[in-house]
N, C-alpha and C positions, 0 to 999 in steps of 0.2 A: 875645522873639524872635517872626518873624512870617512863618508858610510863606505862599506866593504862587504859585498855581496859572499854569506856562507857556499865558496864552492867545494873547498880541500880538506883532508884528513885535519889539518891544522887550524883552521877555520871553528872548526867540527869541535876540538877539543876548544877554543878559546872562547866559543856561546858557553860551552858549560863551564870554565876554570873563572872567566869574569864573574859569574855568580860567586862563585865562592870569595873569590878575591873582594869583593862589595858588601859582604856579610859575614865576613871575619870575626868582627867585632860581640856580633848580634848571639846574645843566647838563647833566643827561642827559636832562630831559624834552625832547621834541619837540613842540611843536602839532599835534595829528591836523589835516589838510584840514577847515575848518570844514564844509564840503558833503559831509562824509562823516559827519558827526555829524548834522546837521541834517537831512540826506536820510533819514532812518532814522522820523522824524518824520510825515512827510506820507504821504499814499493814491501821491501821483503818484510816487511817487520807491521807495518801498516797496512790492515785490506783497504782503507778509503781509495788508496791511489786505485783500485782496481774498477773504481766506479767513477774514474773520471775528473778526483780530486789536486790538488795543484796544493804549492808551500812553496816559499821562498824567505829567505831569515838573512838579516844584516848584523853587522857591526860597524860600531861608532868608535872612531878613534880620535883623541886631542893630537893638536900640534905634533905633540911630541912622540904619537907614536902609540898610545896608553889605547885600552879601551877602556871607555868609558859607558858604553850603553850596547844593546841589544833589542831585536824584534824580530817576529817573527809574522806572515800572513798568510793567510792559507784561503784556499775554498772548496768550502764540502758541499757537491750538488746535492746531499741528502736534508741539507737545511732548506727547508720550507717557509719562504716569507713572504710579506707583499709584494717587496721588489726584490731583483738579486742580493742578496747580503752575504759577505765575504765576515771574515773575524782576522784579530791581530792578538799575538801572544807571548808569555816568555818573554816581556816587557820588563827590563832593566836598566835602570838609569841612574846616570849621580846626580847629586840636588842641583841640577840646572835646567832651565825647562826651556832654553834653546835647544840643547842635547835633545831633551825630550820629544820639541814639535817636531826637530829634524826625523828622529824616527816614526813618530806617527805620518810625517807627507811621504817616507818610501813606500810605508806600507799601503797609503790612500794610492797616492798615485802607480802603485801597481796595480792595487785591487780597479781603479778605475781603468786601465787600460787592458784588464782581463774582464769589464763589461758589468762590475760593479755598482750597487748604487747605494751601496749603505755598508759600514764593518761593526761589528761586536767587536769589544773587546774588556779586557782580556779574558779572552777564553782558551779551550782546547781545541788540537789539531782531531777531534774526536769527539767520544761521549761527553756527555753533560759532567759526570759524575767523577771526572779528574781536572785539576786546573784550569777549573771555572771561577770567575769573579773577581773581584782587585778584594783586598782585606781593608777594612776601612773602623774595625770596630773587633776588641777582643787580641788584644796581639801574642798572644801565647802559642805555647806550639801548634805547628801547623800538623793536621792530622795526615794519615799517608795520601801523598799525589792530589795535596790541597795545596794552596800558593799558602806564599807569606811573604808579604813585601813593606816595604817601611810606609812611613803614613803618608810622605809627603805626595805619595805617585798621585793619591787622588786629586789634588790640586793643580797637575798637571793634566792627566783628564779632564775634568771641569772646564780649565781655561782655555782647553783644544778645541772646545766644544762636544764632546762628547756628552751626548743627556741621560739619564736613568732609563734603563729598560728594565731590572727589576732590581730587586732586595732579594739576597740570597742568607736565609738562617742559621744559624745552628744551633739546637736548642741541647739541650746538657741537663743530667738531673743523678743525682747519686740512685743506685742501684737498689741498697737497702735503708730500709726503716723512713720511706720515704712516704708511702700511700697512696692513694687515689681522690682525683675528685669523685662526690660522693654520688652527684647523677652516673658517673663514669660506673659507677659499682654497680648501681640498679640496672643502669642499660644489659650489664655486664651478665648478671645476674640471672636473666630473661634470656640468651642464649645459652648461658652455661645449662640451664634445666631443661634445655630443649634435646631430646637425646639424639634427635638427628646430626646436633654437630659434634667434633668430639677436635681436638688441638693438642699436639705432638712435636717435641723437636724429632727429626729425621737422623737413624743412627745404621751404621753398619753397611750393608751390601745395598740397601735402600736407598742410603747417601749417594751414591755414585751411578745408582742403576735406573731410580726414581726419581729423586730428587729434581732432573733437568728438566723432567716433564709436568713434572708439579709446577716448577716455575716459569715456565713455558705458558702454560695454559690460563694458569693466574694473568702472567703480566699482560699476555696479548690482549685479555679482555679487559684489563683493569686499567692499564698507561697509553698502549698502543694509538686509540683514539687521540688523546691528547699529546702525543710526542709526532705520531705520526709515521713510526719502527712499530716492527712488530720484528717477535722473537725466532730465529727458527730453533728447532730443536740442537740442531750440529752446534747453533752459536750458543742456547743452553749448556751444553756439554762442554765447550770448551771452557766457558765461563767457571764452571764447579772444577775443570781439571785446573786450571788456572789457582784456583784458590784454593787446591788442596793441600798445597804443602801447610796454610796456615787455618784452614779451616777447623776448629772447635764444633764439633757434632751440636751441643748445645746450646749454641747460636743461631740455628738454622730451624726455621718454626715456623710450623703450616699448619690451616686449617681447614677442616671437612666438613661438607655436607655430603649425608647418606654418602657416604665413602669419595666422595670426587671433592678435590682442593678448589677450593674460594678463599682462601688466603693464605699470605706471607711474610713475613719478615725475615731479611736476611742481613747477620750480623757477619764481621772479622772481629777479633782482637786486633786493637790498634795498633799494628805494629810499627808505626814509626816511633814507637818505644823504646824498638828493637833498631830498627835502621839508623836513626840517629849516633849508633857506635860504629858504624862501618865506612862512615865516608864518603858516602856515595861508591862504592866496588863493592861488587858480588864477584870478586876474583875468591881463589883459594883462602887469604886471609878472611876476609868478608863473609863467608858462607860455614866458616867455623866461630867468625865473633858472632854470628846470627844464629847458630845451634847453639852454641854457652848461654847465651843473651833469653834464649826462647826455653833452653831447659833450667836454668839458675835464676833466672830474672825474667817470668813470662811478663807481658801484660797484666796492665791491672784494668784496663777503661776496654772499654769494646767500642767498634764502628758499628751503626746502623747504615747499612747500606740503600736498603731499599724496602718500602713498605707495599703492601697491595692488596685489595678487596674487588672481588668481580662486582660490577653493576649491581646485579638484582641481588646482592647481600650488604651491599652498601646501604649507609641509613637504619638496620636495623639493632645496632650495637656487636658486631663481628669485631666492631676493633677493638674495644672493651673489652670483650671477654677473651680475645688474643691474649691481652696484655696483663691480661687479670689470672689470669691460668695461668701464663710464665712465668708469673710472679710468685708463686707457688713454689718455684725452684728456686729462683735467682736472687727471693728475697730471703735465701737464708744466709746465716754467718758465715758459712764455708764455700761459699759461691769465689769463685777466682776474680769476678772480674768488680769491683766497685763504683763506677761511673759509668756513664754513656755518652755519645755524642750521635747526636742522628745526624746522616749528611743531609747536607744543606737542603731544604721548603723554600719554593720561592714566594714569595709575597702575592702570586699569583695562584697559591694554592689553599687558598683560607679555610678548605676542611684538615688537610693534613695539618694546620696550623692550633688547629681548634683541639685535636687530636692531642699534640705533643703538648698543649694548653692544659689539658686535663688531664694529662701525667704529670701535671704541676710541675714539668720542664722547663727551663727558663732559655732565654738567646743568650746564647754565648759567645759567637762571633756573628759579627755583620759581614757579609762582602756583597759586592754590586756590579753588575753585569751593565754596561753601558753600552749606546748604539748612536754612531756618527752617523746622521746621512750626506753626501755629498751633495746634494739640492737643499744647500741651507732654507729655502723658502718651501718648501713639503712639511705639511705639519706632522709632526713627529706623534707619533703613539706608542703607549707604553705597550709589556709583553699582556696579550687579554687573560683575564682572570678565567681558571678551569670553573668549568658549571658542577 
């Protein structure tokens, strides 16, 4: 076997062509947008490089020449941990778990000679919130810029030594004619009467002009403590320009107090509904199968992207009557979208858990975020649970 360091245009294209070649067969994998893989790569396409971040990606070839595996390692100084921690990604392999270790020691032993003492993996060259976790439970389609990999990989993790750093959710529940747990109604009930709040999807000139700062204000006080990012505005704003070719106004739902937002939920249409017919290209073909696809055949399931309640309105039923309001729209017959999928709750977050609990949402996929330390003799601790 013979690793081969990603350096050339051709390189480039055969990290992405081995996937597809290894999951040929598979009918629920989807080809992620090659440009969304490969964007994660370069300075120009990626801010982390601008804050002092590093990636380096192999490939694995048999005897013969073939590839057989793939990895990726990277290090984001924005991760926060006890000790330095590096992540490994875009982990691809045939069922041999020689192949396998051999990719996991390029990526340790880089990450240890760049000052390393611990890698995640598999994760993202990035946010939490794309190509996190190995899939280990639920193997149906992967939703967009979610992995999806055969089962066997976790077996090869496990016996690399890699341990659990957490359980990553995905809870799912149909749209209509489903109901609420019935504290969830009462809770709900006692803000709704309350006339200082009032809860709105965001539509029109408001979308584009407000909306960043609504989100902005919510998240910084609501996540920022616990991630440890906070939002700026500009990166608000790109964020909604980003998503407007596919944004649905009625997905996008905030709530007020005496006119100022204390909460949100921000949904897509899932569109790997849609992307699953292009192939991975958003060439000229691709960007016309994706308008047919989006005007003839929209979605039917929605993404829950992100949820959030400022501090001092958390605990008193705001997310109940978020959810109990929008229900009011979406649970009618004529609603477009019939399912949901909230992205992934870590195990580490047992109120949002309790949450999607009493929307009588169910797990629908598992995936698991594990963490190697290289001082096998350090006692490992999992990720700590949010207060």
């Amino acid at each position: 076997m013979k690793l081969i360091e990603v350096t050339t245009p051709a390189h480039q294209k055969e990290f992405i062509e081995m996937a597809v070649r290894l999951y040929k067969n598979e009918k629920n994998w989807i080809r992620p947008l090659d440009a969304d893989i490969e964007g994660l790569f370069h300075p120009e396409t990626n801010k982390l490089y601008r804050n002092g971040a590093k990636a380096k990606r192999w490939l694995l070839q048999d005897d013969k020449g073939q590839t057989i595996g793939r990895i990726a390692a990277f290090i984001n100084p924005k991760m926060k941990e006890k000790q330095p921690t590096g992540g490994v990604g875009f982990f691809e392999c045939i069922d041999n778990q020689e192949a396998a270790f051999k990719l996991f020691d390029i990526a340790k032993d880089w990450l240890k000679s760049e000052g390393m003492e611990a890698m995640d993996g598999p994760i993202n060259f990035g946010e939490r919130d794309k190509w996190w976790g190995l899939l280990v439970d639920g193997f149906s389609e992967p939703n967009y810029n979610m992995p999806w990999n055969f089962g066997y990989y976790q077996k090869f993790f496990e016996a690399y030594g890699f341990q659990l750093y957490f359980k990553q959710f995905t809870y799912a529940r149909k749209v209509q004619n489903v109901g609420f747990d019935e504290k969830m109604i009462q809770r709900a009930k006692v803000i709704s009467d309350n006339p200082d709040y009032s809860f709105r999807y965001i539509k029109g000139k408001e979308l584009q002009e407000k909306a960043p700062e609504y989100f902005m204000t919510v998240y910084n006080k609501a996540w920022a403590r616990h991630l440890g990012k906070s939002v700026s505005f500009k990166e608000a704003q790109l964020m909604f320009g980003k998503m407007k070719p596919i944004i649905d106004p009625k997905l996008i739902y905030f709530g007020f107090y005496k006119g100022e937002p204390v909460s949100f939920f921000i949904q897509i249409p899932e569109i790997n509904q849609i992307f699953k017919h292009v192939n991975g290209k958003m060439d000229l073909l691709g960007k016309l199968k994706f308008l047919w696809y989006k005007t003839f055949s929209p979605p039917n399931k929605m993404l829950g992207l992100v949820f959030g309640v400022v501090p001092e309105h958390q605990g008193k039923g705001v997310e109940s009557a978020m959810v109990v309001e929008y229900d009011k729209m979406s649970g009618k017959p004529d609603f477009q979208y019939k399912t949901i999928e909230m992205n992934w709750i870590g195990d580490f977050n047992p109120k949002m858990m309790r949450v999607c609990e009493q929307l009588l949402a169910e797990i629908y996929k598992t995936h698991h975020t594990y963490r190697y330390l290289f001082d096998r003799e350090k006692p490992f601790e999992r990720h700590p649970i949010f207060d």
